[in-house]
Every structure is written in structure tokens, then in C-alpha cells.
C-alpha positions in Angstrom: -17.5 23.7 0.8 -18.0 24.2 -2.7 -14.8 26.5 -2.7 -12.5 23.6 -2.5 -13.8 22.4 -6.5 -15.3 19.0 -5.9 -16.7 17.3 -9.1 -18.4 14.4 -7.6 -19.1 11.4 -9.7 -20.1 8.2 -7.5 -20.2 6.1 -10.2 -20.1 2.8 -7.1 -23.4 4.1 -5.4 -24.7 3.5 -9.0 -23.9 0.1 -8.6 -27.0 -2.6 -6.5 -27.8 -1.9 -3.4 -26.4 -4.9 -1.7 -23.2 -4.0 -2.0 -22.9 -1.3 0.1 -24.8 0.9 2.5 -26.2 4.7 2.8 -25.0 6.3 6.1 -23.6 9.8 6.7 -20.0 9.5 9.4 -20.7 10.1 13.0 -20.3 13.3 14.2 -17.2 14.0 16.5 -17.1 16.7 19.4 -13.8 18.7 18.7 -12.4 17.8 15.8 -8.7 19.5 14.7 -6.9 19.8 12.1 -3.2 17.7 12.1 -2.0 17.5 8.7 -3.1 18.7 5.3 -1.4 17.5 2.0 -1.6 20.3 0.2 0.7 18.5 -2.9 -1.7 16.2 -2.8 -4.8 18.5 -2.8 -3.3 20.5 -5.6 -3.4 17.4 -8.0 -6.6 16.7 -7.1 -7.7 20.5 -8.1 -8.6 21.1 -4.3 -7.7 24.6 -3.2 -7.2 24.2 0.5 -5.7 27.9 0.3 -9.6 29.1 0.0 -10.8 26.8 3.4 -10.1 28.0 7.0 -8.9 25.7 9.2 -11.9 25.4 11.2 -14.1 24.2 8.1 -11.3 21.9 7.1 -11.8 20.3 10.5 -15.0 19.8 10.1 -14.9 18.8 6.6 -11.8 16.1 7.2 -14.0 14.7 10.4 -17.0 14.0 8.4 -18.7 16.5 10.3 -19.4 18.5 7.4 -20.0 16.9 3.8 -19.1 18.5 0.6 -21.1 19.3 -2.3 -22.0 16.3 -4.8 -21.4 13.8 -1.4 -23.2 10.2 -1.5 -21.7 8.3 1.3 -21.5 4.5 1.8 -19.5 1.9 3.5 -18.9 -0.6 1.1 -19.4 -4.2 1.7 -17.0 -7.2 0.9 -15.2 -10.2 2.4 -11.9 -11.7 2.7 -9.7 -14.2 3.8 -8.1 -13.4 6.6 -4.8 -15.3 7.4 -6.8 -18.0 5.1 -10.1 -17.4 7.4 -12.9 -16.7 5.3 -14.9 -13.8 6.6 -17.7 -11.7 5.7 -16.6 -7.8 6.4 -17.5 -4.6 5.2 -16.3 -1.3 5.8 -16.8 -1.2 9.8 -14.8 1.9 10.3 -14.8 3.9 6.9 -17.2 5.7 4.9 -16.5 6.8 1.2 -17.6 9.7 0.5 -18.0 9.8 -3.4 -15.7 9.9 -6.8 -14.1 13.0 -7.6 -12.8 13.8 -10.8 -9.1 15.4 -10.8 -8.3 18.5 -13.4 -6.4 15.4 -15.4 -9.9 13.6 -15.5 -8.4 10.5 -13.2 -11.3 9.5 -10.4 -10.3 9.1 -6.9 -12.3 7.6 -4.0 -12.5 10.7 -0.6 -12.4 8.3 2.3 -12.5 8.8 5.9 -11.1 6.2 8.1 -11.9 6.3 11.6 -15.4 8.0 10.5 -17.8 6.0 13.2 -19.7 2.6 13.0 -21.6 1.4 9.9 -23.7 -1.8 9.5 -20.3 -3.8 9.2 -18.7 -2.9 12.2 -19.5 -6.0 14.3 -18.7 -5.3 17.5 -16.0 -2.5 16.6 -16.5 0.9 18.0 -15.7 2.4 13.9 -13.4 4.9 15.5 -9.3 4.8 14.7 -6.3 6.0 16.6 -4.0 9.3 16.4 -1.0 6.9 16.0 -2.1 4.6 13.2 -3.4 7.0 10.8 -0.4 9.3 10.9 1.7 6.0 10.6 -0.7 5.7 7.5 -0.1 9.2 6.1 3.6 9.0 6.7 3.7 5.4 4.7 1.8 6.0 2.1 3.6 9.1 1.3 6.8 7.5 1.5 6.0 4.8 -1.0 4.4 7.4 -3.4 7.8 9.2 -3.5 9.1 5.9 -4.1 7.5 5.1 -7.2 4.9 2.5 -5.9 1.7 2.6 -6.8 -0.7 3.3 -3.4 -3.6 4.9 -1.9 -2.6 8.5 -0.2 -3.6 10.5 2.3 -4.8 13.9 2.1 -5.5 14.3 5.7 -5.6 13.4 9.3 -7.9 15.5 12.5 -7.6 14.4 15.7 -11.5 14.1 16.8 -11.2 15.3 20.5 -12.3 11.7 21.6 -10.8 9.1 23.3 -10.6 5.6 21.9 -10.2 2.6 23.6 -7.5 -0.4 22.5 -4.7 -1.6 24.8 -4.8 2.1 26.1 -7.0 4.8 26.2 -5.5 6.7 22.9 -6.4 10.1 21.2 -9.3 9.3 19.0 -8.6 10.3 14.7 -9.7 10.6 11.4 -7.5 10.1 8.2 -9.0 11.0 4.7 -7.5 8.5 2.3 -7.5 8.9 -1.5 -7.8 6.0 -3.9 -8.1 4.6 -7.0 -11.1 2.6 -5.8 -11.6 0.5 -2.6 -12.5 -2.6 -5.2 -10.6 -5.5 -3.5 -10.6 -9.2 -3.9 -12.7 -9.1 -1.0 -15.0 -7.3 -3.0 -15.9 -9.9 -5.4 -15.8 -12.6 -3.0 -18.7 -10.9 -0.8 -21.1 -11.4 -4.2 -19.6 -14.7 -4.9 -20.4 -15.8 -1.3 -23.8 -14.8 -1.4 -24.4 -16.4 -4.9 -25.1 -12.8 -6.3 -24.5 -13.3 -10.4 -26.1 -9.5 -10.9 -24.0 -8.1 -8.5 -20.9 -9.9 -9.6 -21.5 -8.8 -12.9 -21.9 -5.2 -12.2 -18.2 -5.3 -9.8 -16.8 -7.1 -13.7 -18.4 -3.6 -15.2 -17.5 -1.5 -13.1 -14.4 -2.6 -12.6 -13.1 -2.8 -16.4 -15.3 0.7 -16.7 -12.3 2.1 -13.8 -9.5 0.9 -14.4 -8.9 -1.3 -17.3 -11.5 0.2 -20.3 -9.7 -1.7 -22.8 -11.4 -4.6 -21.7 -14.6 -3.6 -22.8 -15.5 -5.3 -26.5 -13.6 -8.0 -24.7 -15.7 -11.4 -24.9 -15.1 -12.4 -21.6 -14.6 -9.3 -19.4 -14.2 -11.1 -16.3 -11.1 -13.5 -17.9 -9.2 -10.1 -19.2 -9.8 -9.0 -15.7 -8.3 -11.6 -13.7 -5.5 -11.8 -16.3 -4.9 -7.5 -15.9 -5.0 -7.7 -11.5 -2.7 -11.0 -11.9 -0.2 -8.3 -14.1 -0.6 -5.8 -11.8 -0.3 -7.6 -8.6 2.9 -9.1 -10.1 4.3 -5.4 -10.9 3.4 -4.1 -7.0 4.8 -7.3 -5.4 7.8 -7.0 -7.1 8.2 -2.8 -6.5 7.7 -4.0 -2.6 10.3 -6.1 -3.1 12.3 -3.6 -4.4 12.5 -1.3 -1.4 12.2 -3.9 1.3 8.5 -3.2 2.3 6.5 -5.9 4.0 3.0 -5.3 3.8 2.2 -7.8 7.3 -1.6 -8.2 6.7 -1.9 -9.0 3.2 -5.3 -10.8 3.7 -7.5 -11.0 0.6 -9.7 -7.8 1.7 -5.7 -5.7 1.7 -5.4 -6.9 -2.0 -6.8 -4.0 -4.6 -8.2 -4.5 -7.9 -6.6 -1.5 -9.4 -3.1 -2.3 -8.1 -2.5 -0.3 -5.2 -0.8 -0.9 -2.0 -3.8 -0.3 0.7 -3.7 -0.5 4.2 -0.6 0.5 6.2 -1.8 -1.2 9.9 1.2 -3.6 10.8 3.8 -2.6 7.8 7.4 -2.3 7.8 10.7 -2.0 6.0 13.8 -4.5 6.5 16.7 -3.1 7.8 18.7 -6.7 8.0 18.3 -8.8 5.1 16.3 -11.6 6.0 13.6 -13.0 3.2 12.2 -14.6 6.6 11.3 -11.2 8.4 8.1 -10.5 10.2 7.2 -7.6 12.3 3.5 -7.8 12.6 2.0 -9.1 16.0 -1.1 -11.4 15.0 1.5 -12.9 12.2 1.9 -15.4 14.7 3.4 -18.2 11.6 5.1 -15.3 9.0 2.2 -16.3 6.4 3.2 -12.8 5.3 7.0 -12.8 6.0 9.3 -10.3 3.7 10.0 -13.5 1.1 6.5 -15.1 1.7 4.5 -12.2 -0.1 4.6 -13.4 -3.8 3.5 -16.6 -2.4 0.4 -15.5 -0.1 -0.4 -12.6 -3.6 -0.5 -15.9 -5.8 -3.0 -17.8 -3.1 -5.1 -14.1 -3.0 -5.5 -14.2 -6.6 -6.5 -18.1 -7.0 -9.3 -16.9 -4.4 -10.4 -13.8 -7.4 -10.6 -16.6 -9.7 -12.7 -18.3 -7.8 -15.1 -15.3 -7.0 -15.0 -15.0 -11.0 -15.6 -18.7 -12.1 -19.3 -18.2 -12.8 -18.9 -15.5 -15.3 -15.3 -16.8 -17.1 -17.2 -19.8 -18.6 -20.4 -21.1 -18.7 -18.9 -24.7 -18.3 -17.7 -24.9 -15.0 -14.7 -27.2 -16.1 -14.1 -24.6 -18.8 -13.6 -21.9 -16.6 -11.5 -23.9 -13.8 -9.3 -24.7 -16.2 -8.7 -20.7 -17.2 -8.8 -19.7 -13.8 -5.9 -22.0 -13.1 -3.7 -21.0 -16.3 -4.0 -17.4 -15.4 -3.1 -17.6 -11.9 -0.6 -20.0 -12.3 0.8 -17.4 -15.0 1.7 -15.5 -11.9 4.6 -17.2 -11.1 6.7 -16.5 -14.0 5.0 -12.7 -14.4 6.3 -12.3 -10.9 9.6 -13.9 -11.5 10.5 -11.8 -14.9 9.5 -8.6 -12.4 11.4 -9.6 -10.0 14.2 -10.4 -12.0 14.1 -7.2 -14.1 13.6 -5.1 -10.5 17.1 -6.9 -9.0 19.0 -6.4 -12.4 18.3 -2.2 -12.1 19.0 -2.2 -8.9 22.6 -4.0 -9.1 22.7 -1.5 -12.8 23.3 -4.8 -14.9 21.7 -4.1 -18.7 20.7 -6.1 -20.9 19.8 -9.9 -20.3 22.8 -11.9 -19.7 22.6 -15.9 -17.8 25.0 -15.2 -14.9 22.9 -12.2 -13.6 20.4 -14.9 -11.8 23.3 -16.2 -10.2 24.9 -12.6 -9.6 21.5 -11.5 -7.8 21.6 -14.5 -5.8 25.2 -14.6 -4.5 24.7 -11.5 -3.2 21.4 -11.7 -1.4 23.1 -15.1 0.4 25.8 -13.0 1.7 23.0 -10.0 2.9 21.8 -12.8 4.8 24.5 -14.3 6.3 26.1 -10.8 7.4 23.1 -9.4 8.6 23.5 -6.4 6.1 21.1 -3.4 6.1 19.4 -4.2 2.4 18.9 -0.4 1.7 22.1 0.7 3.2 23.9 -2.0 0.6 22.4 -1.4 -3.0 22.8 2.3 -1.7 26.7 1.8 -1.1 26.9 0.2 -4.2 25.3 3.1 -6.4 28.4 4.8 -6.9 30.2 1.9 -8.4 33.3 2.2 -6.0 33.8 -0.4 -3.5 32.0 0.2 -0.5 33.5 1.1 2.9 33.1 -1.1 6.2 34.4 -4.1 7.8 31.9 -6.1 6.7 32.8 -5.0 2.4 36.4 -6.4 3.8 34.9 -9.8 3.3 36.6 -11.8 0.5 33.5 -13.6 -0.3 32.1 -10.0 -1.1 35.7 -9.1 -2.7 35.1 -11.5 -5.5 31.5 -11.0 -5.7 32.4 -7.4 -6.5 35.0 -7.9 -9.2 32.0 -10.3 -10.8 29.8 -7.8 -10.6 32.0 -4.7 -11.8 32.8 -6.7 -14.7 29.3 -6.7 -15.9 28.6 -3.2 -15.8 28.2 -0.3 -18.5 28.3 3.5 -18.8 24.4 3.5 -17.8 24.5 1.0 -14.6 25.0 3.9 -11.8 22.3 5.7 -13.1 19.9 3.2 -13.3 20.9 2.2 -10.0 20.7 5.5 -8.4 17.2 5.6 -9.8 16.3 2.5 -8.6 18.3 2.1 -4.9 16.4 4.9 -2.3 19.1 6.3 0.2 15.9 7.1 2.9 13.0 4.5 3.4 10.4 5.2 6.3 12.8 3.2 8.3 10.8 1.4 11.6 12.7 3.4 14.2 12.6 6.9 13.1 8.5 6.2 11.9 8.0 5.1 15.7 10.0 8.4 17.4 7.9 10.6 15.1 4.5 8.9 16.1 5.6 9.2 20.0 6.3 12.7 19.4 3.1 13.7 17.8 1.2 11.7 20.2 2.5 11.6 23.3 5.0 15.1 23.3 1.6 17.1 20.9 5.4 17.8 18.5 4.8 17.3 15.0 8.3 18.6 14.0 9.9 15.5 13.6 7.2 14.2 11.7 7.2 16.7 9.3 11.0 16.5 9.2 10.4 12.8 8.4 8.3 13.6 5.6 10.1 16.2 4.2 13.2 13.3 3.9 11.0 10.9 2.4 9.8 13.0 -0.5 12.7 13.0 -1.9 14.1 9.6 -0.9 16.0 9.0 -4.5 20.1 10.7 -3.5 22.2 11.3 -0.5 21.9 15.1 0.7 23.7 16.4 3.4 22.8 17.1 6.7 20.5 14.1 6.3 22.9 11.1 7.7 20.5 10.1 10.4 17.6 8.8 8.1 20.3 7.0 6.3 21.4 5.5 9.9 19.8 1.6 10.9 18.2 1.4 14.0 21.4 1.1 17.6 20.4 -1.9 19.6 18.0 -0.3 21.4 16.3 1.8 18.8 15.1 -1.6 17.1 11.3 -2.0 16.7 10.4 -5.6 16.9 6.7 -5.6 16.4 4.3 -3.6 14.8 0.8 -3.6 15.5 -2.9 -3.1 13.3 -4.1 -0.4 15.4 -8.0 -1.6 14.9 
């Protein structure tokens, strides 16, 4: 293995023992490569030119482990749907830090890897379907511009797992900027565990926000950073009409990054009241609910954090409270600033708000495709269709056109994606894989959302929402 360049760091199994645990993945019988990212690889300084597919297998299974390896499964908790929960990695293994050409670190995961001391009664295994799903997401939202995990693999294992079916058993090798979640600090917090709270606070300013340092309260300038950074990714959801669906407090990263793709979806109609995910049985995390349930994540980081912000408890309620309330109007000015380049208006002017909102209430009342519309407006003519004909939408548009200036189509171009991973055409590339053993159309699909910024022809279909019966209604965890 060493000719694929690893540089192994694993700066988290430096960390106290009790946050994670030592296990190799379980061996699978027949494992087989399905996809490689070999963009991906290359900015990682991985040569996957030099590795035959048969070692890749066995490398991207866990069945081999490369050079400078320490795995773990890491340990944490969560609220989940606003159950609290002791967890753990009961289906994922990392297998160290490595240390890209550029000197960034990324966690080597594999998902689907076997059972580890967290797994409860799960079996630790993960389906063909979901992971691909996984890959083809989290690629997607990279080439939007959104910060996320990625995937640098997925190999089918030559087992059968077990769910509502019997599916084709998988791996998927996922590639982060840590697996430090809010989860993460409240699995110390719960136990009472100061030292190891205090080494997450190190090692988390140590990752990802250094600055932080010579800071007097490390912990405060942390919770202030994630409540910034969760404000910026909520908003860039918003943006391209992504709802997350399981945004439980073990989903939420530290360093800012979408993680977990399970039950996700894009809108196609505008509705700030959308849900797709199954066991979101009350739309806690609905399309328009997500700043909300990000705001009640973070209040539950403060409160993992409250015996290092302040040595008077008071004291460090009270800070806890300013800086997650200060997520309301961090999020707002985001979101704000995100609408305004996507409808090209520059500059800060006090009939945008109004401008933004006019138009969202007549998305919602015509049941319009939210990409399809701040695409049709990009090129600053009036859009085409009966439902444009509308004279509500008539003067909405002069309103609008009136406020623009030489640089509005181009920041909207830059800002509006003509292709999304939309629900219907995600599904039909899963059932072909799976079901048909045809990974064309998935590789098609990806090749479409790498570039997702710009019409190009011959691509009218990935533009296209879902027909009537093409619509996908629920979408479903896959654990």
C-alpha cells in the first residue's frame, strides 16, 4: 500500500482513551471495487494509477490497511429528534489523519466497515444503495460550493445485508475534515469527563480554528467560530434547496461540514414546509425548519461547553446564551446576503428584504420548481411559461429589473446551479446500479453535477422536475 503516498498523522488516537476504541474493520468475503474518485484522490496526493484493482478492493473494504493506519471508532452522543442518546461509531471505523500535498488533514473513513463496541444491536454493515446515494450527494454539493465530507470510494463487499430487504452488502470510504461533532462533546459532557472535554477544546482549536490558541477562553472562541460556521452552511443549504432530514446533534460537525447524506433531498416545488424523510414523522427538520433545529443543536454545544467557558456557572450561562442567540442574526445577514446574489441585487438597499420575500410567496403559491426559477431568471430576460404570465409575477419583475446593475447576471449565474442531484434522477441511477448491475447513468449523473454552474446542451433532462409519476415522496436512512 505504501504506493498510494499515505502520510499518516492520527493526531485523535493521541487524544484519552475513552473517547474512542482500537478495532481493526471486519473482514468481508468478496469485496469489488464500484467507484473510485480519482479527482478526489489526486488532491489528496493518492496515486490510484500505481494500485490494481484487486488491492484497491481490499484496501477500500478494510480488508487491507495502509501504512501509518491506527483505527478507531470514535465515541459520542447526540440528540436525536431531541432524544438524548449515547452513540458511537457502530458502523464506521476511521482509519487515521492523512496529510494532503497542500498540508490540510483529512479523516480515511470506511462506512459500512463491520460492528464496533457502539453498535448496539446494529449488524455495522451498510447498503449498496445508500452509500452510492452518499457518493453521488456529497459530490454534488462539493461542485456546488458547500463545504462537506466526500467520498473517495464505494466496494460492494459480496455480502448480503439485511433491512426491509435482503440488499447488496457495501463499503464507502468517506473523507473529512474530522468526524468532531456536537455529539462529540456532549458524550464527555455526559459522562462528567473535564480531561476529556478539554482535550476535544484542544484538539479541536489545534484542527480547525488555530487562531484560537493564546485565546483565554478556548472553549468561548470555539462555540462563537462553529455558531459562524454553522450559520455560513445553513444558509449555503438554503441556497441550493438542500434539506439535510436528520439533522440530529450527532449530524452537526465541528469544522462546518455537511455530514451524513441518509434521508437528504433537494426541493423541486417551493415549499419552506417540505419533508422527505420517513422517521421525520413532525418536519422537525423541514426545508424552512433547519436554521431553527441548527440554533437548538448549538444551544446543546454550549451546554457540553459550560464547565470550561467560565468557572462561575452563571458566568458561563450567561455567554453561552449571547453566543448562541448571536446565531439568529449571523444566520439572517447569511441568508440575506445568499438571496440578494442569487436574485443579482448589489449593494444593500431596504426594499431587497421585501424583494426576496414577494417572490418566495409567489414560489409558494404556484408551486414553482425553486432551481428551475432563479435559473430562468439568470439571464435577466423575462422568463418563458404560463405560470411567468402571471401579473403578480409581471410587476414583481419590473421591481426587480429596476434594481439591477451591469454585475447582477453574473453574480447570479454564479450563484443559481442549472443541475442539482434532483430526487428523481438520484433514485433511477441507484435502481440501475443496484438492481440492473448499470452504472452508466450514474456516472452520467455525476459527470452533470460536476459542473452544475451553466446550461450545456444536450443536458435538458437534468434540468427537467420530476412528471407525476417520477416524484419521490420519501427518502429513507438506509441504517
Amino acid at each position: 500500500m505504501a504506493a498510494l503516498r499515505w502520510r499518516f498523522d492520527n493526531s485523535y488516537a493521541r487524544l484519552p482513551e475513552q473517547l474512542f476504541s482500537r478495532l481493526n474493520p471486519t473482514p468481508v468475503p468478496a469485496p469489488r471495487v464500484i467507484i473510485l474518485n480519482r479527482r478526489l484522490a489526486g488532491q489528496l496526493g493518492l496515486d490510484l494509477d500505481l494500485l490494481p484493482e484487486d488491492l484497491a478492493a481490499r484496501l477500500f473494504s478494510g480488508n487491507a490497511l495502509p501504512d501509518g493506519a491506527e483505527p478507531i471508532a470514535q465515541a459520542y452522543a447526540g440528540h436525536q429528534f431531541g432524544n438524548f442518546t449515547m452513540l458511537g461509531d457502530g458502523r464506521a471505523i476511521v482509519l487515521g489523519e492523512h496529510i494532503a500535498p497542500d498540508g490540510g488533514r483529512f479523516d480515511i473513513q470506511l462506512k459500512g466497515s463491520g460492528p464496533t463496541p457502539y453498535s448496539r444491536t446494529g449488524d455495522g454493515r451498510a447498503a449498496l444503495g445508500p452509500m452510492l446515494r452518499e457518493y453521488i450527494v456529497s459530490e454534488a454539493m462539493h461542485a456546488l460550493g458547500i463545504p462537506t465530507t466526500r467520498s473517495l470510494a464505494v466496494v460492494a463487499t459480496g455480502e448480503e445485508v439485511f433491512r426491509e430487504a435482503i440488499l447488496p452488502g457495501a463499503i464507502l470510504t468517506r473523507v473529512a475534515a474530522s468526524h468532531l461533532r456536537v455529539g462529540t462533546f456532549q458524550y464527555a459532557a455526559a459522562r462528567r469527563d473535564r480531561e476529556g472535554l478539554q482535550a476535544l477544546v484542544d484538539h479541536a482549536v489545534a484542527r480547525h480554528f488555530p487562531q484560537l490558541k493564546e485565546a483565554d477562553r478556548p472553549a468561548l472562541g470555539l462555540l462563537e467560530a462553529v455558531v459562524d460556521r454553522q450559520a455560513e452552511l445553513v444558509a449555503e443549504w438554503m441556497r441550493v434547496g438542500f434539506i439535510h432530514g436528520v439533522m440530529n446533534t450527532d449530524n452537526m460537525t465541528i469544522s462546518g461540514e455537511t455530514i451524513d447524506y441518509g434521508p437528504c433531498a433537494f426541493l423541486d416545488q417551493y415549499d419552506p414546509g417540505t419533508v422527505f424523510s420517513s422517521i421525520d414523522h413532525g418536519g422537525r427538520y423541514a426545508f424552512g425548519n433547519q436554521p431553527v433545529a441548527a440554533q437548538w443543536n448549538l444551544a446543546r454545544f454550549a451546554e457540553a461547553l459550560l464547565p470550561l467557558l467560565a468557572d462561575d456557572r452563571n458566568k458561563a450561562v450567561d455567554l453561552a446564551e449571547e453566543r448562541v442567540v448571536a446565531f439568529e442574526d449571523r444566520f439572517r445577514a447569511r441568508w440575506l446576503a445568499m438571496m440578494c446574489r442569487k436574485l443579482g441585487l448589489a449593494g444593500d438597499h431596504p426594499e431587497d428584504e421585501t424583494l426576496i420575500g414577494d417572490l418566495l410567496a409567489w414560489m409558494a403559491k404556484n408551486d414553482a420548481d425553486y432551481t428551475n426559477t432563479f435559473a430562468a431568471l439568470a439571464p435577466g430576460a423575462v422568463p418563458h411559461g404560463p405560470m411567468f404570465a402571471d401579473p403578480v409575477f409581471a410587476d414583481w419583475h419590473a421591481r426587480w429589473r429596476a434594481r439591477l446593475s451591469d454585475t447582477s447576471l453574473d453574480l447570479m449565474r454564479r450563484s443559481n446551479p442549472a443541475y442539482i442531484p434532483r430526487n428523481h434522477q438520484v433514485e433511477a441511477a441507484l435502481a440501475a446500479a443496484v438492481e440492473g448491475a448499470d452504472l452508466a447513468p450514474l456516472h452520467r449523473l455525476l459527470e452533470v453535477l460536476a459542473q452544475p454552474y451553466g446550461r450545456r446542451q444536450g443536458w435538458d433532462a437534468y434540468e427537467a422536475p420530476p412528471q407525476p409519476g417520477e416524484r419521490v415522496l420519501q427518502t429513507f436512512c438506509g441504517t
